[in-house]
NUFIZA-769794 format. One record per residue: residue in one letter; x, y, z of N, C-alpha, C, O in turn. Coordinates in steps of 0.05 Angstrom, whole numbers, plus 5000, padded with zeros to 4 digits. Layout:
# NUFIZA-769794
aXYZXYZXYZXYZ...
***
This chain:
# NUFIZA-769794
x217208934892216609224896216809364869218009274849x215409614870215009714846215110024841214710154861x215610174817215410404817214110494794213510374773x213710754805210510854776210811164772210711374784x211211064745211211424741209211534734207811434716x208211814748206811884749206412194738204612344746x208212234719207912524708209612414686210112174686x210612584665212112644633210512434616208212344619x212312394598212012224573210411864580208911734567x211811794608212011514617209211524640208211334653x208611784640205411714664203911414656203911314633x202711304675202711134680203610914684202310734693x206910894675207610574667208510544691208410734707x209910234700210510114723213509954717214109904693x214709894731217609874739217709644756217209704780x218109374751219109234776221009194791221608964790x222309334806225509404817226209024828225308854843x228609054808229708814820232208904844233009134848x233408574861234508564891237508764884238308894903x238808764860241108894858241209134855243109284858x238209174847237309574847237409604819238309454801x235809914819236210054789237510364795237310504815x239010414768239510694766237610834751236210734734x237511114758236811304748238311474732240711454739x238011664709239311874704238711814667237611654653x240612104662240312174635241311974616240211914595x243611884628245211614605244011384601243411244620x243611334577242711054562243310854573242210644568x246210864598247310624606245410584642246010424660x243710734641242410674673239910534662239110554639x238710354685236710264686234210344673232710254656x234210614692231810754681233611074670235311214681x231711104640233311294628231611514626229711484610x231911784641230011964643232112264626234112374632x229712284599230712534576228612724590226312754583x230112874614227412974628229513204643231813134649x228413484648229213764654230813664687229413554704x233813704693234213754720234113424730232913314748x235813324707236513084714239112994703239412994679x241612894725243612914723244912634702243412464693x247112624699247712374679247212024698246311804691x247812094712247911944728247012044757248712174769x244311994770243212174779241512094814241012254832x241211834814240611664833241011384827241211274805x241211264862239510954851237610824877238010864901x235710674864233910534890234910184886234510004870x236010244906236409874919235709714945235409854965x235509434948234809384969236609324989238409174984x236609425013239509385034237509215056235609315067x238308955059236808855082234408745067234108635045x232608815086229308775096228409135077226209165067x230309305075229309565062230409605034232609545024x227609775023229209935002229710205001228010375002x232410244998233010495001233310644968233210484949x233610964964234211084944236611254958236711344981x239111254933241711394946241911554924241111454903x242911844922243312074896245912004900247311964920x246411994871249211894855251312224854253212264838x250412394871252312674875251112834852252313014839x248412744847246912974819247013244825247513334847x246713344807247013714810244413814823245013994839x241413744823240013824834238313644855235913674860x239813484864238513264881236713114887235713024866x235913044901234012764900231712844919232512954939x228912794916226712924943225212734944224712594925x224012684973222412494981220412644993220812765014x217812644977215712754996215313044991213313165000x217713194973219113434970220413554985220213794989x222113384996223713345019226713285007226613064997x229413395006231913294994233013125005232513175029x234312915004235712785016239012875018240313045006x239612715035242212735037243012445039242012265053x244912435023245712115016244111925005243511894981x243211745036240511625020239211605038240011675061x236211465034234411495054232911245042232811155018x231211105077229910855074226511045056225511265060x225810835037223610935024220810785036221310545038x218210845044216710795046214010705021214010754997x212310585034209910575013209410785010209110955028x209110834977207311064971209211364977208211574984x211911334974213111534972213711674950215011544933x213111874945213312114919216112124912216912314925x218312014896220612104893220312294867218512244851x222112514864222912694853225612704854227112764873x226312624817227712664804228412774782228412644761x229413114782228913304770225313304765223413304781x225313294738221613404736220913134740219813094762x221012994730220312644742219912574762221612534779x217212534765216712454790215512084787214911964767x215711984812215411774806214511594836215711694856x213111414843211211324866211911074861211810954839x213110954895213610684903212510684924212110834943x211910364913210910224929208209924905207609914882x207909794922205809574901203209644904201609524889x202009904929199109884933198610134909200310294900x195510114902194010234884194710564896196710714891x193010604908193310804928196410954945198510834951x195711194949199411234966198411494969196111564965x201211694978200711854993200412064971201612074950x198012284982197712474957200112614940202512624948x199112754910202412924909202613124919200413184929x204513304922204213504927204813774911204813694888x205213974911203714134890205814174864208114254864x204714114849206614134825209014304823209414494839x210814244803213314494810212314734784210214714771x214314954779212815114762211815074735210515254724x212614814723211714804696209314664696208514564675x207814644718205214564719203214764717203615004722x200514674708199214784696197514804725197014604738x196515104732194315034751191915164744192015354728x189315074756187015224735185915364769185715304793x185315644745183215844768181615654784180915424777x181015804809178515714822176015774815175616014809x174515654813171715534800169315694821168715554840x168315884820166515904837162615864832161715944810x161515784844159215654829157015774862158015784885x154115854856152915824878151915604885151115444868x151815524917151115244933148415274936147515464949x146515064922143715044935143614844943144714634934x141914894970140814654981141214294969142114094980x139714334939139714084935143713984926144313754922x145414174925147714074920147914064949146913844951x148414134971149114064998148613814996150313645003x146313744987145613384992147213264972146413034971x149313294954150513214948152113044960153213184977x153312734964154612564981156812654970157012774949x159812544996161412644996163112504962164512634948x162512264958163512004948163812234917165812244901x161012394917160712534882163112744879164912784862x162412874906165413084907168512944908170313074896x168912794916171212584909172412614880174512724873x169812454860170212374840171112664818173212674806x169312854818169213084810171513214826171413454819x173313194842176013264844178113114831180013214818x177612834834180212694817179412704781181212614766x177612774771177312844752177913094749178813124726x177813264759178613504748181913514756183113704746x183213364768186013294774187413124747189513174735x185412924742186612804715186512974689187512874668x185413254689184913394674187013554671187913574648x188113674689190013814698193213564681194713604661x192813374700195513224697194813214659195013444649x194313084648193913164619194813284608196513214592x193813584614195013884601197713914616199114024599x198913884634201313814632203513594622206013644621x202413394616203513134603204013314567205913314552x201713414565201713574530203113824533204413924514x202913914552205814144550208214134556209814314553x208713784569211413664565212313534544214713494540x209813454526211313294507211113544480211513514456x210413744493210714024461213314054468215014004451x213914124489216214254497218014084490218714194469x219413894491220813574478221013614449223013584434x218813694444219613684405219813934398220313984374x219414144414220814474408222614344416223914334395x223914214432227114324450228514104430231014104433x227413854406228313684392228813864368230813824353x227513994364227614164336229314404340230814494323x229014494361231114804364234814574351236314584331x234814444370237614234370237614224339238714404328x236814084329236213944297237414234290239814284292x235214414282236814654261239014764274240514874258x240014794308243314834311244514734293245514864274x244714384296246114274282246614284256248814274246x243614324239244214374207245414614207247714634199x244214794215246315124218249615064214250815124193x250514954234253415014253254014794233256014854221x253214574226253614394200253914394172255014254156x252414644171252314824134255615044135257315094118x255115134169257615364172259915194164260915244143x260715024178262914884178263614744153266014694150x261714674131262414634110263414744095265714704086x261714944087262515214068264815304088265315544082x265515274096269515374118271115214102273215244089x268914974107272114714109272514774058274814764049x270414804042269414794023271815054014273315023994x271915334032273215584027276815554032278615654019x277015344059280515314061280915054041283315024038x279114844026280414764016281314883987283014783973x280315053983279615213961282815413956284615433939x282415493975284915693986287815523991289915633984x288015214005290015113997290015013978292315023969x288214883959289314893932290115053914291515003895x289015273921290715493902293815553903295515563885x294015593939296815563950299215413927301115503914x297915163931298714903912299715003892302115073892x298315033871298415053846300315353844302415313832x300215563850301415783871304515723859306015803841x304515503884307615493889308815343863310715423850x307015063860308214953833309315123808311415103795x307115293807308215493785310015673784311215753764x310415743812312715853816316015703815318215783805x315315463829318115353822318515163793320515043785x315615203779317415173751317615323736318215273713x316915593746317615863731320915823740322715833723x321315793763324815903778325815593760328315593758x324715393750326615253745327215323716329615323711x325915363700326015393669327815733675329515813659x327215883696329716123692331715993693333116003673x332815813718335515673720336615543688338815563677x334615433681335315263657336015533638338215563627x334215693636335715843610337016003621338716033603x338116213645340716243656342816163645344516293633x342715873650345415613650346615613617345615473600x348415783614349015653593348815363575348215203592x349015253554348515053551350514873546351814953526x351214683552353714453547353914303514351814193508x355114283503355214203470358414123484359714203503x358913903461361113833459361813673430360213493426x363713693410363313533397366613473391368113663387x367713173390369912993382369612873354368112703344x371813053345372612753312374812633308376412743323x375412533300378212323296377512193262375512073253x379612263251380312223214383312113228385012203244x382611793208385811733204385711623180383911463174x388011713159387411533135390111453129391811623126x390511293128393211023121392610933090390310913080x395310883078395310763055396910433055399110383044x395610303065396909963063396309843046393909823039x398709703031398009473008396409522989394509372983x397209842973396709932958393910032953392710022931x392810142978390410162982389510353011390210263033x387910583009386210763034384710643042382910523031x385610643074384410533099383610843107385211033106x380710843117379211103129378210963154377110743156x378911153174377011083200375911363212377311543222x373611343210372511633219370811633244368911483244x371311783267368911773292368711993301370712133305x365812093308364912323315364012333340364212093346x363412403353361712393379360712673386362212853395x357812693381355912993394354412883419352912683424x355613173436353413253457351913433460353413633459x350113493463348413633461346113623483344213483479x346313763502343413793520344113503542345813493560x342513323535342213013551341812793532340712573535x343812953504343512693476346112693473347712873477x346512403462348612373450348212273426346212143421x350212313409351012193380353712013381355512073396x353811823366356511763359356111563335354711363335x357911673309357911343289361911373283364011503286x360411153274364010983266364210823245363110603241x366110963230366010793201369410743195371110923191x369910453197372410353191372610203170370710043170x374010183152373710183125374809813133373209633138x376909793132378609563125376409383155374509253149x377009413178376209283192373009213196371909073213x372209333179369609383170368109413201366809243213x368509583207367609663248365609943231366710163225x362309873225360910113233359110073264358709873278x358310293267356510373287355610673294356910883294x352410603300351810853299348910923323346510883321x350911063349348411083374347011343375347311553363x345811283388343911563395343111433421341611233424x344611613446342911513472342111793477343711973474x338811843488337712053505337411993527337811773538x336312283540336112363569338312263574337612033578x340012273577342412203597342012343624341312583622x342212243647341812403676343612633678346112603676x342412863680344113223683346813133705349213203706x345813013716348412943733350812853718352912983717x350512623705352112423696353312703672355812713669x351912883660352413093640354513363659356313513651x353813343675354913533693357513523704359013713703x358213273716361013153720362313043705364212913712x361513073672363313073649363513283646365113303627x362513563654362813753643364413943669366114113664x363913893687366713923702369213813699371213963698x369313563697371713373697373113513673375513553680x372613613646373213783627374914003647377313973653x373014233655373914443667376614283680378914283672x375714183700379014083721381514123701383714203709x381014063678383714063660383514323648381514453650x386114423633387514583626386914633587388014713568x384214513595383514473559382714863547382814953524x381915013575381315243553383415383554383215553536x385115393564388015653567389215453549391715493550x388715243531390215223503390615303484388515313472x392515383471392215553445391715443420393115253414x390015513402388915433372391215373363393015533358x391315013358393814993344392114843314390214693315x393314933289393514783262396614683250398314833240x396614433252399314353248398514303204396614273189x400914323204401114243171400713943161401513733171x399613983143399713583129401513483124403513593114x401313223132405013073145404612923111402812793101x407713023101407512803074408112533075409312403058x407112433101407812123105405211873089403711903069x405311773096402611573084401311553106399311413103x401611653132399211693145397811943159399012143165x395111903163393812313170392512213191390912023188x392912353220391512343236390512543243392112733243x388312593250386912863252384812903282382512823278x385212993301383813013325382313313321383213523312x380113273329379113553339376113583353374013513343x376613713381375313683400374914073405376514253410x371914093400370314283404368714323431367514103434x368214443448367414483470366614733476368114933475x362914723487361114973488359714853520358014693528x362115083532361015093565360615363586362515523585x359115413599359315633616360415873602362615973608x358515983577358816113563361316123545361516283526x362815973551366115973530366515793504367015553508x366315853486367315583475370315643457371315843448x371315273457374015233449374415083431373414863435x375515103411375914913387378314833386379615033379x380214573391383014513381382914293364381314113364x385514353343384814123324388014013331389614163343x388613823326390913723325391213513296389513353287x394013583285393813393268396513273262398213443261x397612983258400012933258401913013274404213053267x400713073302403113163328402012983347400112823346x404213063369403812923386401513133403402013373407x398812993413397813273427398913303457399913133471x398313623463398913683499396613453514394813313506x398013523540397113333553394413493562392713323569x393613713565390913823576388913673554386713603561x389713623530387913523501388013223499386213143485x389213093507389912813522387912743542386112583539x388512903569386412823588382912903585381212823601x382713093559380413133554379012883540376812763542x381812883523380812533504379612273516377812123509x382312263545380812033561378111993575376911773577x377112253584374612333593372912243584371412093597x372312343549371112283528371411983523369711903507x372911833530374211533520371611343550370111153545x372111483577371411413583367611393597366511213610x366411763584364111673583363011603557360611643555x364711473529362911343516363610933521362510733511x365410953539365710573554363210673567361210603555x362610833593360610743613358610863608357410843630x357011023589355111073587353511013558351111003552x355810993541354210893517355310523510354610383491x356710473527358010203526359510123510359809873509x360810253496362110243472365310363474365710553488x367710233458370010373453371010393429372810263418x369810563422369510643388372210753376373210743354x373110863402374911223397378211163378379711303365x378210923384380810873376380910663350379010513349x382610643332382810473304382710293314382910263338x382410073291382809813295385309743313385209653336x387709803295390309693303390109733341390409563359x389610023342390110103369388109893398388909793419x385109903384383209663394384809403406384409283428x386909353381387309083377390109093416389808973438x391709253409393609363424392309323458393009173476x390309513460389209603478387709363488387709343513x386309143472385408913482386608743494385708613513x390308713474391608533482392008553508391508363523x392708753514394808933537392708833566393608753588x390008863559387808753574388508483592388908453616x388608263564387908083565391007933583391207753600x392508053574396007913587395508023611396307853626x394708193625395208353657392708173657393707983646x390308103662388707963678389007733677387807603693x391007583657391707283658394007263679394707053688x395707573688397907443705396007553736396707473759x393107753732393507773759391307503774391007443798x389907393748388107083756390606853770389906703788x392906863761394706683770395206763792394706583808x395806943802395906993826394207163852394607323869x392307033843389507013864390007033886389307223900x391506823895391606713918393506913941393306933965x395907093920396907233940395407473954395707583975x393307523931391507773941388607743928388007703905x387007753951383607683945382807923915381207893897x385008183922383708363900384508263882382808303864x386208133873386808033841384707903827384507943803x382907723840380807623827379407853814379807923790x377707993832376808253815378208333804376908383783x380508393801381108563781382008463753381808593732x383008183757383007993737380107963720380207853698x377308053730375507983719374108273707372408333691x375608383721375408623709376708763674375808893655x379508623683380808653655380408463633381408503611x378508163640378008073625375608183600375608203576x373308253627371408473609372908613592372508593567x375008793602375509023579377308933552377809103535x378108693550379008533530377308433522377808453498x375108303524373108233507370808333502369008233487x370708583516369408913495371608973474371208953450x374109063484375409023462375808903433375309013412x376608663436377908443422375508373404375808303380x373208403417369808283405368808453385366908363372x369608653379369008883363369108793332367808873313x371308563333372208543301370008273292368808113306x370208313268368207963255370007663258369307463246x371907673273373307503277374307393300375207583314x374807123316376107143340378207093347378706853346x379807243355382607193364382706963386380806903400x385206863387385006713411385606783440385706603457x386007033446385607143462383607263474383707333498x381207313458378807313458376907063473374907083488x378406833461376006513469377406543498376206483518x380106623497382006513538379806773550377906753566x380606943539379107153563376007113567375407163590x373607023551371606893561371106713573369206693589x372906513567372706233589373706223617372706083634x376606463619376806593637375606673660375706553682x374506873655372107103655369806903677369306913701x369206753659366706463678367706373692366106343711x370506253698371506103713373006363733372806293756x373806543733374306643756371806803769371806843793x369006913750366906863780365206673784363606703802x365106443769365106253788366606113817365106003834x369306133820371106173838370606433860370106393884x370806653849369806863862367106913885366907043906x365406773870362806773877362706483908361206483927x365406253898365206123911366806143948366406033970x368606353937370506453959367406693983366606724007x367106763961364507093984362506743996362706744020x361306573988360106374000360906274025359706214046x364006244017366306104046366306274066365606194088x367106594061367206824077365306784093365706734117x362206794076360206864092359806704118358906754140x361106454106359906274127362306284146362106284171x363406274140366406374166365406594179364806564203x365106774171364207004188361507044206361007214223x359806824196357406714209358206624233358206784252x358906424236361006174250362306374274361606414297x364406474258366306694281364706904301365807014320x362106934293360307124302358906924325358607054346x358306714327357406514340358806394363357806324384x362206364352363406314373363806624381364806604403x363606864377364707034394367407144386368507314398x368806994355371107144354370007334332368907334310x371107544354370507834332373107784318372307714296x375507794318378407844294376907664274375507774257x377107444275375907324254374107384243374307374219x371707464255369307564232370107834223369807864199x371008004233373308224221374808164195374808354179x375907994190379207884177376507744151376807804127x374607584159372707514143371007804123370907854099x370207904138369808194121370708274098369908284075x373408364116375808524100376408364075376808444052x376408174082376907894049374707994033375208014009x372108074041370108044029369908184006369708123982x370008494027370108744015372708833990372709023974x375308543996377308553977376008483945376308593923x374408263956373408183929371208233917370208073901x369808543925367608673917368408883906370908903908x366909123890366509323878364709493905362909413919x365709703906364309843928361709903923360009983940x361509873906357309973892355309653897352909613893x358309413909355409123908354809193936356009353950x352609053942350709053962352808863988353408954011x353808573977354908503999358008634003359208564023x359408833985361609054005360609174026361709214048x357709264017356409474038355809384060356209514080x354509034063353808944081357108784099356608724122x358808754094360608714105362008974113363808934129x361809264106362909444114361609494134363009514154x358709524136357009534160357309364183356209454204x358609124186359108984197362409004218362908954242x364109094193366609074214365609284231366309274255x364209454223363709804238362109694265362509804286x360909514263359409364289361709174306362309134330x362609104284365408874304367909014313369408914330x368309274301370209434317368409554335369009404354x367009694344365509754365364909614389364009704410x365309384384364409144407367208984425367808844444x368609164396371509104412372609284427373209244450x373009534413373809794431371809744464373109784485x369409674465367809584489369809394510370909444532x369809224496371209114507373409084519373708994542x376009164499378709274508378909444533381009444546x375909664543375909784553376609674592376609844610
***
């Protein structure tokens, strides 16, 4: 069985409906795809039920006609039935012939009536000529409607087209004007907060600090000078050192230092009692030796100058000294601040406390660290001179052999506390931890990961106890 369209774009072509049926409608996904006025997305379908074929409307908005007749639901189709769908019309059946159409809907073209006078010899006209001379003037007709369907198609294709370029040009020049407008925003704000930051910066007073130390000794008939300076300034540092006898120069320059790291030296200052000190100048000691301190400081608009010389200094000028002692160990790596002799003192002193707290390891996991700790600062120390003491070669060989040991104990832990986690004993993977974290620095990665851990293994216990 077959279907034939018989009006739009597709007049004449033919359709062989297969047993599972075809759809109708506007979507690309139906059988038959009709771009045609008053036709729904999905709009009908003709299939065969039985011995019949029926056509059923898929709930379209303007329905389905047989004959120009609507259906309801569906209906058995005959030979030569006219279906109408929207303007699409279309004729089933396999014979040539079928039932006439009937009268076009309004976008059909109809032509005036023709009036002509009848003579005689046209009366003798056979019926067969008047036939022909009707379905020709019918195919005439269908034509000029087929061409004022397919004008209308490429007006109604072109109106669409320039919407789209229109509403396509609008939306650019939009999207072209807000990007325009948040980048300015941008740049806007940037400038503003580095306008507000360069106010803060010149607001802020500025931080300067500067330390010297003169000692000059007369030994074995001969001036020993040891001179050290240390400038701060901004996020620079200075420092040189010139020791005569021990022959100790050096001379750093570290920049950018982090404002931070500058900032909590420059508080840690304030905490002490260094500016409610009073300007002291002591007199030159007629001894054979001159020690001379003096520590200048430019902060939060104040500055303070104390010199000390051949006294003993206060302790607010003391704890300023240590400060100073200790950000040129951790940030310039160096312990310049003190003479030889005192170096030598300060190394020893190192090296005897981490040799008694390596011996006794075993009573406390922290002694390793800290034994390896004081070995470092004895052989920053002690290393300074062109020579090596023998306290120097113990505390490096030291030094290897207790983290090697060290390194071997956090290995044991781990795996104990693996183990204890497996059988289920939480105290033990607990008690494994706590060792861990004994023999770490709170800044390594495995303190952190064993602190994270008891925090999980006490929690699973409190659960439990419950």
């Amino acid at each position: 069985m077959k279907v034939c369209f018989i009006n739009g774009v597709k007049n004449g072509e033919t359709l062989e409906l297969m047993p599972q049926g075809v759809s109708l409608g506007r979507e690309t996904d139906n059988d038959i795809t009709l771009l045609v006025e008053g036709v729904s997305r999905y709009h009908s379908k003709i299939e065969l039920k039985g011995d019949n074929w029926i056509i059923r409307d898929l709930g379209s908005t303007n329905g389905t006609e047989i004959n120009g007749e609507t259906i309801n639901g569906s209906q058995v189709l005959m030979e030569g039935d006219i279906i109408d769908v929207g303007d699409q019309k279309l004729r089933f059946g396999d014979a040539v012939k079928s039932a006439p159409l009937k009268e076009e809907r309004k976008t059909s073209v109809s032509a005036p009536p023709i009036e002509a006078p009848v003579s005689s010899e046209q009366d003798a006209i056979p019926d067969s000529t008047n036939n022909n001379s009707t379905e020709e003037q019918s195919n005439f007709f269908k034509s000029k409607e087929t061409q004022a369907r397919k004008g209308y198609d490429k007006k109604d294709i072109r109106k669409v087209l320039l919407n789209v370029i229109f509403f396509g040009g609008v939306f650019f020049v939009a999207a072209i004007f807000i990007l325009v407008f948040l980048s300015t925003q941008v740049v806007e704000k940037k400038k503003t907060s580095e306008n507000q930051t360069e106010t803060t910066k010149k607001d802020k007073p500025s931080f300067a600090l500067l330390y010297q130390r003169e000692v000059i000794s007369f030994e074995n008939d001969s001036y020993n000078i040891f001179y050290v300076t240390l400038k701060i300034e901004g996020n620079d540092a200075y420092l040189t050192l010139d020791d005569l006898i021990s022959r100790r120069k050096a001379s750093i320059h570290a920049t950018k230092i982090s404002q931070s790291i500058i900032d909590d030296f420059e508080n840690n200052i304030w905490d002490t009692d260094f500016f409610t000190l009073p300007v002291a100048h002591a007199s030159s000691s007629a001894g054979e030796t001159s020690n001379t301190k003096t520590i200048m400081v430019a902060s939060k608009g104040k500055l303070k100058k104390i010199t000390i010389k051949d006294e003993i200094p206060p302790h607010a000028f003391l704890n300023v000294e240590s400060i100073i002692r200790d950000f040129t160990s951790q940030i310039l790596n160096v312990d310049t601040l003190m003479t030889a002799e005192e170096t030598k003192l300060e190394g020893n002193s190192a090296f005897y406390k981490a040799q008694s707290l390596y011996k006794n390891y075993d009573a406390d996991p922290a002694n390793l660290k800290e034994a390896i700790k004081r070995y470092t600062k004895a052989e920053n120390l002690l290393g300074q001179f062109p020579y090596e003491s023998e306290e120097l070669i113990i505390a490096r060989r030291n030094k290897i052999e207790a983290n090697k040991l060290r390194d071997k104990k956090l290995s044991a832990l781990a795996f104990s506390c693996t183990q204890a986690q497996r059988m289920n004993n939480i105290d033990d993977a607990i008690s494994a931890c706590y060792q861990t974290m004994a023999l770490c620095d709170i800044g390594e990665l495995r303190y952190k990961n064993a602190k994270k851990l008891v925090i999980k293994m006490e929690a699973i216990k409190r659960k439990r106890n419950k």
